[in-house]
Chimera marker file (.cmm) of the C-alpha trace (Angstrom):
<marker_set name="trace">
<marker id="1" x="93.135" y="-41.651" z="-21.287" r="1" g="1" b="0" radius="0.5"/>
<marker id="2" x="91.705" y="-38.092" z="-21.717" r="1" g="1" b="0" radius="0.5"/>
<marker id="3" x="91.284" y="-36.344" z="-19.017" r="1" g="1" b="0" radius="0.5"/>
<marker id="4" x="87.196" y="-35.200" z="-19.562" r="1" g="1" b="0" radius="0.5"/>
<marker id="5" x="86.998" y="-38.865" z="-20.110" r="1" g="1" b="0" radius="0.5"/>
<marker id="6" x="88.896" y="-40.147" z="-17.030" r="1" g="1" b="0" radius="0.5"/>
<marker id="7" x="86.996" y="-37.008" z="-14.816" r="1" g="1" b="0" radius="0.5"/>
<marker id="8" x="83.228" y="-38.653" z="-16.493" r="1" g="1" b="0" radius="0.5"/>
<marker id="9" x="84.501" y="-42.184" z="-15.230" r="1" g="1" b="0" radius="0.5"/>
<marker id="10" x="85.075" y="-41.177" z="-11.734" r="1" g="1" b="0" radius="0.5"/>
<marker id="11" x="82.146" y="-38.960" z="-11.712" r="1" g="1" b="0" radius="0.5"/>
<marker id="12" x="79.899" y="-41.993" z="-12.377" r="1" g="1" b="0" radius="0.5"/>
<marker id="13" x="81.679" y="-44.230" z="-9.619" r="1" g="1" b="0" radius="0.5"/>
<marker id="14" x="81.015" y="-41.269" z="-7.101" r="1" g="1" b="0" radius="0.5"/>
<marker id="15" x="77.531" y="-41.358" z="-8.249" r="1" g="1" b="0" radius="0.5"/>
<marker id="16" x="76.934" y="-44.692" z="-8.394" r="1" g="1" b="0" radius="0.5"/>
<marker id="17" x="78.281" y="-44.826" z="-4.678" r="1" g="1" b="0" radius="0.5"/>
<marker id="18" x="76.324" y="-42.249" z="-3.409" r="1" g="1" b="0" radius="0.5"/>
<marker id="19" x="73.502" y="-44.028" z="-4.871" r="1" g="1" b="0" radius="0.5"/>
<marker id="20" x="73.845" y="-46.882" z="-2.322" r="1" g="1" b="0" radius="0.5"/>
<marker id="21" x="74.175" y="-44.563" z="0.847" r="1" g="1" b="0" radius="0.5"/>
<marker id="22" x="70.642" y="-44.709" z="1.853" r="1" g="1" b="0" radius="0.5"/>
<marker id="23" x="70.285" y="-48.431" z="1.473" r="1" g="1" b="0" radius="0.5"/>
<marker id="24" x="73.070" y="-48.894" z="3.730" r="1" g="1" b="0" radius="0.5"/>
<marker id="25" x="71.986" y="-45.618" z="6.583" r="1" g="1" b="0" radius="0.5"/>
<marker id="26" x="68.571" y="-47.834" z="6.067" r="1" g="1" b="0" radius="0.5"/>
<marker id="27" x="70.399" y="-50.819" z="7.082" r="1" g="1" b="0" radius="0.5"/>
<marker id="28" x="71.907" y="-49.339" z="9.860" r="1" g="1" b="0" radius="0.5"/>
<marker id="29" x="69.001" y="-48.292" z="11.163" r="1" g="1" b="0" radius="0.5"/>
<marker id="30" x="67.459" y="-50.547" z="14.669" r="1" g="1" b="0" radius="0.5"/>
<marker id="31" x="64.202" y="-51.025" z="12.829" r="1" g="1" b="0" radius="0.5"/>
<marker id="32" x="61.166" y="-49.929" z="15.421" r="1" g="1" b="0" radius="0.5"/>
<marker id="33" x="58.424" y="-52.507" z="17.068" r="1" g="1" b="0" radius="0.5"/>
<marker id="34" x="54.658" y="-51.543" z="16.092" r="1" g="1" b="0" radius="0.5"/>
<marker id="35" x="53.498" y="-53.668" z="19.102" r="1" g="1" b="0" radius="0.5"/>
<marker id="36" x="55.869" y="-52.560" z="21.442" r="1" g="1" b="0" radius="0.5"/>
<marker id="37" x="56.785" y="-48.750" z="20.606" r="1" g="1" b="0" radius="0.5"/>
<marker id="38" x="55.404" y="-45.906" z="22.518" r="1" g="1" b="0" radius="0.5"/>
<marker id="39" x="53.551" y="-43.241" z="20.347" r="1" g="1" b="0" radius="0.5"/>
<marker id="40" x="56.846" y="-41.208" z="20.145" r="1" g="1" b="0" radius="0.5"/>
<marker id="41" x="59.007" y="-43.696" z="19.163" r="1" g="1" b="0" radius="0.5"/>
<marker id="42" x="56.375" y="-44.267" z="15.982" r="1" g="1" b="0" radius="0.5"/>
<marker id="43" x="56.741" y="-40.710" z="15.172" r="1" g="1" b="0" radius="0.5"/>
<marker id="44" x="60.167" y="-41.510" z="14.000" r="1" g="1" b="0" radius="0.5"/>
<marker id="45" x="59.006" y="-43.574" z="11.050" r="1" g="1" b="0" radius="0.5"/>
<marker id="46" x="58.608" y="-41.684" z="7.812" r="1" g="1" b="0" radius="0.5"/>
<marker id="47" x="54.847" y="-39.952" z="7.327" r="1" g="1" b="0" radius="0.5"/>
<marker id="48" x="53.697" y="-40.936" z="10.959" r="1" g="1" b="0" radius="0.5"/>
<marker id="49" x="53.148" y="-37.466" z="12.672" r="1" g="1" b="0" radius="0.5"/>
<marker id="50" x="51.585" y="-37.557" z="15.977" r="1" g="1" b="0" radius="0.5"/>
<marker id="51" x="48.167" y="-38.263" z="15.433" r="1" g="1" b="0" radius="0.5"/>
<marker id="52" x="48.805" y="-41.269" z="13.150" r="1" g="1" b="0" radius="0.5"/>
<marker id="53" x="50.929" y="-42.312" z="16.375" r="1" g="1" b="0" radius="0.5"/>
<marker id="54" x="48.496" y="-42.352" z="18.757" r="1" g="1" b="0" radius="0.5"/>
<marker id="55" x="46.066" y="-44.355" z="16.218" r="1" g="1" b="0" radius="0.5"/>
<marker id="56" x="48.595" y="-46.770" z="16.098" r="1" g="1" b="0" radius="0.5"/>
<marker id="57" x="49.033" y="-47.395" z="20.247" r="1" g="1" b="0" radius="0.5"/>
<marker id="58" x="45.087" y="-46.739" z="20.415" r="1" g="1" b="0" radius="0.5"/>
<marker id="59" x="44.867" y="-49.354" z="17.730" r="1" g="1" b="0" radius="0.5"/>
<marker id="60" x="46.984" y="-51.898" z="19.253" r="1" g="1" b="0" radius="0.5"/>
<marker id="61" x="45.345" y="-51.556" z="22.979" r="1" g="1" b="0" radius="0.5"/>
<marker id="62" x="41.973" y="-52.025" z="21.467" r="1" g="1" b="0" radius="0.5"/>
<marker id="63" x="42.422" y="-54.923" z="19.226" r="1" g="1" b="0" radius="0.5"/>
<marker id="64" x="45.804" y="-56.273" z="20.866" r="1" g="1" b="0" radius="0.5"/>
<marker id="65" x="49.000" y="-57.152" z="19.292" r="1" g="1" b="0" radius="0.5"/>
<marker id="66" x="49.778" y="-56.695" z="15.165" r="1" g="1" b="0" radius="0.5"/>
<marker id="67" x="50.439" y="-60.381" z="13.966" r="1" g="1" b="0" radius="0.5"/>
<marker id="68" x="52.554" y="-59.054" z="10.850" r="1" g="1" b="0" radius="0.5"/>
<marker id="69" x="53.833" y="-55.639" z="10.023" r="1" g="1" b="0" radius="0.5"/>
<marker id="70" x="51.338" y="-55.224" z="7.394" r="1" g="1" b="0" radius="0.5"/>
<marker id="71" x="48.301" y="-55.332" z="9.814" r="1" g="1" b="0" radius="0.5"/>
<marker id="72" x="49.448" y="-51.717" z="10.666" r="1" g="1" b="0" radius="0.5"/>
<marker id="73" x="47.174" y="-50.797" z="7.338" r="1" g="1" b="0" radius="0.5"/>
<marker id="74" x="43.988" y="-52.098" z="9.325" r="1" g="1" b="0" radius="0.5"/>
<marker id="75" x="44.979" y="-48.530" z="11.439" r="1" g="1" b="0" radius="0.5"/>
<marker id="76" x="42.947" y="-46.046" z="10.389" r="1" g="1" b="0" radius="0.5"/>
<marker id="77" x="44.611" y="-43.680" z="7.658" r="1" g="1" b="0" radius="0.5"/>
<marker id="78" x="47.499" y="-45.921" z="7.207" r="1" g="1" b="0" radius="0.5"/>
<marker id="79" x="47.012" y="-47.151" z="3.537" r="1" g="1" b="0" radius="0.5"/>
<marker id="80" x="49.302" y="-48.781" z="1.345" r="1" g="1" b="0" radius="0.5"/>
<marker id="81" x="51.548" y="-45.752" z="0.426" r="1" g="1" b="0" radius="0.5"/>
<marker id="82" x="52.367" y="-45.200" z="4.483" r="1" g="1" b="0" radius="0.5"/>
<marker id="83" x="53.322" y="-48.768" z="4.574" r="1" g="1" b="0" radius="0.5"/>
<marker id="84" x="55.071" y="-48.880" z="1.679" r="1" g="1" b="0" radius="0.5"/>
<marker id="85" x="57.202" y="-45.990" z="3.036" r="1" g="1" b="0" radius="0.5"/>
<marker id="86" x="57.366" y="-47.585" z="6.656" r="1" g="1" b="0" radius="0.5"/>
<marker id="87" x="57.783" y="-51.578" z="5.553" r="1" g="1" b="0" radius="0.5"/>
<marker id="88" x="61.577" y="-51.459" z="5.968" r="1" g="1" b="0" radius="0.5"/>
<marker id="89" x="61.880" y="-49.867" z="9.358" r="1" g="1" b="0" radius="0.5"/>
<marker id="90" x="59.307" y="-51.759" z="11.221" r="1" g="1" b="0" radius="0.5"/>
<marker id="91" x="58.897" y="-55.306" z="12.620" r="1" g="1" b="0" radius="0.5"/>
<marker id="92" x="56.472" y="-56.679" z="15.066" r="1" g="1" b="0" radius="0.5"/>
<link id1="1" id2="2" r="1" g="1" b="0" radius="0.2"/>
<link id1="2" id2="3" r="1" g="1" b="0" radius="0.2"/>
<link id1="3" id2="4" r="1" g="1" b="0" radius="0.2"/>
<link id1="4" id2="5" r="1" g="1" b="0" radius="0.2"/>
<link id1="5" id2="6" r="1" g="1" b="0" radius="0.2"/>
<link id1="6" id2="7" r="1" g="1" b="0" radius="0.2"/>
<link id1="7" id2="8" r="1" g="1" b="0" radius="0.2"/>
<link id1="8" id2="9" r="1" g="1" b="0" radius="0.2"/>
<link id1="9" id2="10" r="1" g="1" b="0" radius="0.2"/>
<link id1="10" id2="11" r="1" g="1" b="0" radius="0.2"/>
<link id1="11" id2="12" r="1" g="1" b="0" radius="0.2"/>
<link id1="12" id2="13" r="1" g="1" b="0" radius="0.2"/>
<link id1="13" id2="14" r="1" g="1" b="0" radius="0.2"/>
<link id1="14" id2="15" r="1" g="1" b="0" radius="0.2"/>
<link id1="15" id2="16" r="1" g="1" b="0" radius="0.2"/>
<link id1="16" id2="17" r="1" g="1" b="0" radius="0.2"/>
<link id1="17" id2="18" r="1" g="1" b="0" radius="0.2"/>
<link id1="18" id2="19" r="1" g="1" b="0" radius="0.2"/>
<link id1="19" id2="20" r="1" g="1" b="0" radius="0.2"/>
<link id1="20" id2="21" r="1" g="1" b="0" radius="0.2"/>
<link id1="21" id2="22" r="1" g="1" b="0" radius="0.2"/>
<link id1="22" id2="23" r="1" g="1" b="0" radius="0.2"/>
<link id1="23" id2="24" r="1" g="1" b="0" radius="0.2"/>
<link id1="24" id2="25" r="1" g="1" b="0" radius="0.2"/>
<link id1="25" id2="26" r="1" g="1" b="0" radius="0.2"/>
<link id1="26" id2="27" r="1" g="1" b="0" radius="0.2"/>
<link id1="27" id2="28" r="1" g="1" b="0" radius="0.2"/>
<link id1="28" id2="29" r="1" g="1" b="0" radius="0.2"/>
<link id1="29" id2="30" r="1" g="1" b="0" radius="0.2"/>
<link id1="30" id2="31" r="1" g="1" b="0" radius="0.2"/>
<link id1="31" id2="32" r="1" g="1" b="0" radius="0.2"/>
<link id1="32" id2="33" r="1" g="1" b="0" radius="0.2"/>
<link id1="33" id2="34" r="1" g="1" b="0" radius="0.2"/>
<link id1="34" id2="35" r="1" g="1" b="0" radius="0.2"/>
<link id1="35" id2="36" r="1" g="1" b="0" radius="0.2"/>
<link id1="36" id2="37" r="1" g="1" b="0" radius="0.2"/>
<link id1="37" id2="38" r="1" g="1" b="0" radius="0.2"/>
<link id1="38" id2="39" r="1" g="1" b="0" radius="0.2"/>
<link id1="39" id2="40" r="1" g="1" b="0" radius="0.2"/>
<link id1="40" id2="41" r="1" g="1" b="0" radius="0.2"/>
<link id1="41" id2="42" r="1" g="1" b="0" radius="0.2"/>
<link id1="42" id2="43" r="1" g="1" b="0" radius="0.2"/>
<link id1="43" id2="44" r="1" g="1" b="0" radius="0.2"/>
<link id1="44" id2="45" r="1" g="1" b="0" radius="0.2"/>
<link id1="45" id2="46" r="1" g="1" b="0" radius="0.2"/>
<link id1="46" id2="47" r="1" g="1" b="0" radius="0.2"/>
<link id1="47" id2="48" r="1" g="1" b="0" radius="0.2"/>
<link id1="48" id2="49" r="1" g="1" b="0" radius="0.2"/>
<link id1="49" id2="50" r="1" g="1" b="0" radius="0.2"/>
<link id1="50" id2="51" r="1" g="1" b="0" radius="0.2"/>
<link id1="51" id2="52" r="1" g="1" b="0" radius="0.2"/>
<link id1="52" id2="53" r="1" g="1" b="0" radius="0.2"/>
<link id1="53" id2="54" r="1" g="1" b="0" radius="0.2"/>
<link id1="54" id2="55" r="1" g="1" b="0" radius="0.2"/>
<link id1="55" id2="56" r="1" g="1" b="0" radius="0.2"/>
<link id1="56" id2="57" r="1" g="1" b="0" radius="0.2"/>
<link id1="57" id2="58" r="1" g="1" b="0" radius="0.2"/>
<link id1="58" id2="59" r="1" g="1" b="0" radius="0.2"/>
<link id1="59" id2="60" r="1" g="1" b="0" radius="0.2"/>
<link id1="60" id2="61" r="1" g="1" b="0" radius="0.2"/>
<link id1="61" id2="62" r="1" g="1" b="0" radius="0.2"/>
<link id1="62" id2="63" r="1" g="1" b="0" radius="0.2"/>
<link id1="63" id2="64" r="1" g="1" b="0" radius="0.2"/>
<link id1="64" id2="65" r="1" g="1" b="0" radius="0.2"/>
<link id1="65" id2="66" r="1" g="1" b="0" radius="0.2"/>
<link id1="66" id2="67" r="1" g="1" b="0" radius="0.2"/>
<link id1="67" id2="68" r="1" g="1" b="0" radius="0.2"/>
<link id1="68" id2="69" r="1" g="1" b="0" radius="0.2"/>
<link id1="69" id2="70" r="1" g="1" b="0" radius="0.2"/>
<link id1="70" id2="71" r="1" g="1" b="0" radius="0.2"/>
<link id1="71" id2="72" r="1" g="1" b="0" radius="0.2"/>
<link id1="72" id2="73" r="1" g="1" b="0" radius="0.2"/>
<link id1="73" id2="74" r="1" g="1" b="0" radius="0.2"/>
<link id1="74" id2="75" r="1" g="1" b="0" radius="0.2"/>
<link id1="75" id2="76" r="1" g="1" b="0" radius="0.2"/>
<link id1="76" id2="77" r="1" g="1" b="0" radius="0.2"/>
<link id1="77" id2="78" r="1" g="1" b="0" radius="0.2"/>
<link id1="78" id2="79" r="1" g="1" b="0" radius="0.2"/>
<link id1="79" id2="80" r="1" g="1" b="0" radius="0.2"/>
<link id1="80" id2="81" r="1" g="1" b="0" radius="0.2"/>
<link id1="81" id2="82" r="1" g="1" b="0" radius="0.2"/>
<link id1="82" id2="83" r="1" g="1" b="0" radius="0.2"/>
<link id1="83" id2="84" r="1" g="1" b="0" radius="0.2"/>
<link id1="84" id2="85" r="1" g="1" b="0" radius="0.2"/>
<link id1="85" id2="86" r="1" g="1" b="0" radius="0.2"/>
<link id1="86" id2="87" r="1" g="1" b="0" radius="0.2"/>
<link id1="87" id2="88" r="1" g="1" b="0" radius="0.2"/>
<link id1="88" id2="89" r="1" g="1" b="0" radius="0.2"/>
<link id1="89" id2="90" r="1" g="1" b="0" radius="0.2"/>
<link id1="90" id2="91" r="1" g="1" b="0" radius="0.2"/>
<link id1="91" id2="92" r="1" g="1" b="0" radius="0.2"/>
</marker_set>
């Protein structure tokens, strides 16, 4: 085998490998509880900032416990594109 064909094999596997490290760091990951997670824990999760945070707990104390991870949209400012981003790392 050539050896600029032999390198472009084993730069694919590399990149196909690479490719699954998130997937598996996501996996990894203790996913956090929306009913049970103080308003710093929440800031963990990807586009929750502070304010969003405190929503969420303000949210929750008000209107008690989320019955499905998707009822974190009924927060205010929390659409579809949040939870989208967020789906995988929360449970309730």
């Amino acid at each position: 085998m050539k050896p600029l064909k032999k390198f472009g094999m084993v730069a694919m596997f590399v990149l196909m490998m690479l490719s699954l490290v998130p997937v598996a760091m996501a996996q990894d990951m203790e996913k956090i509880n929306i009913n049970t997670a103080t308003a710093e824990e929440l800031t963990q999760l990807k586009g929750i900032g502070e304010a969003y945070a405190k929503a969420i707990v303000e949210f929750r104390e008000k209107n008690g416990p989320f019955v499905a991870i998707e009822d974190i949209m009924k927060v205010t400012g929390i659409g579809e594109k949040t939870f989208q981003a967020i789906k995988d790392m929360i449970t309730i």
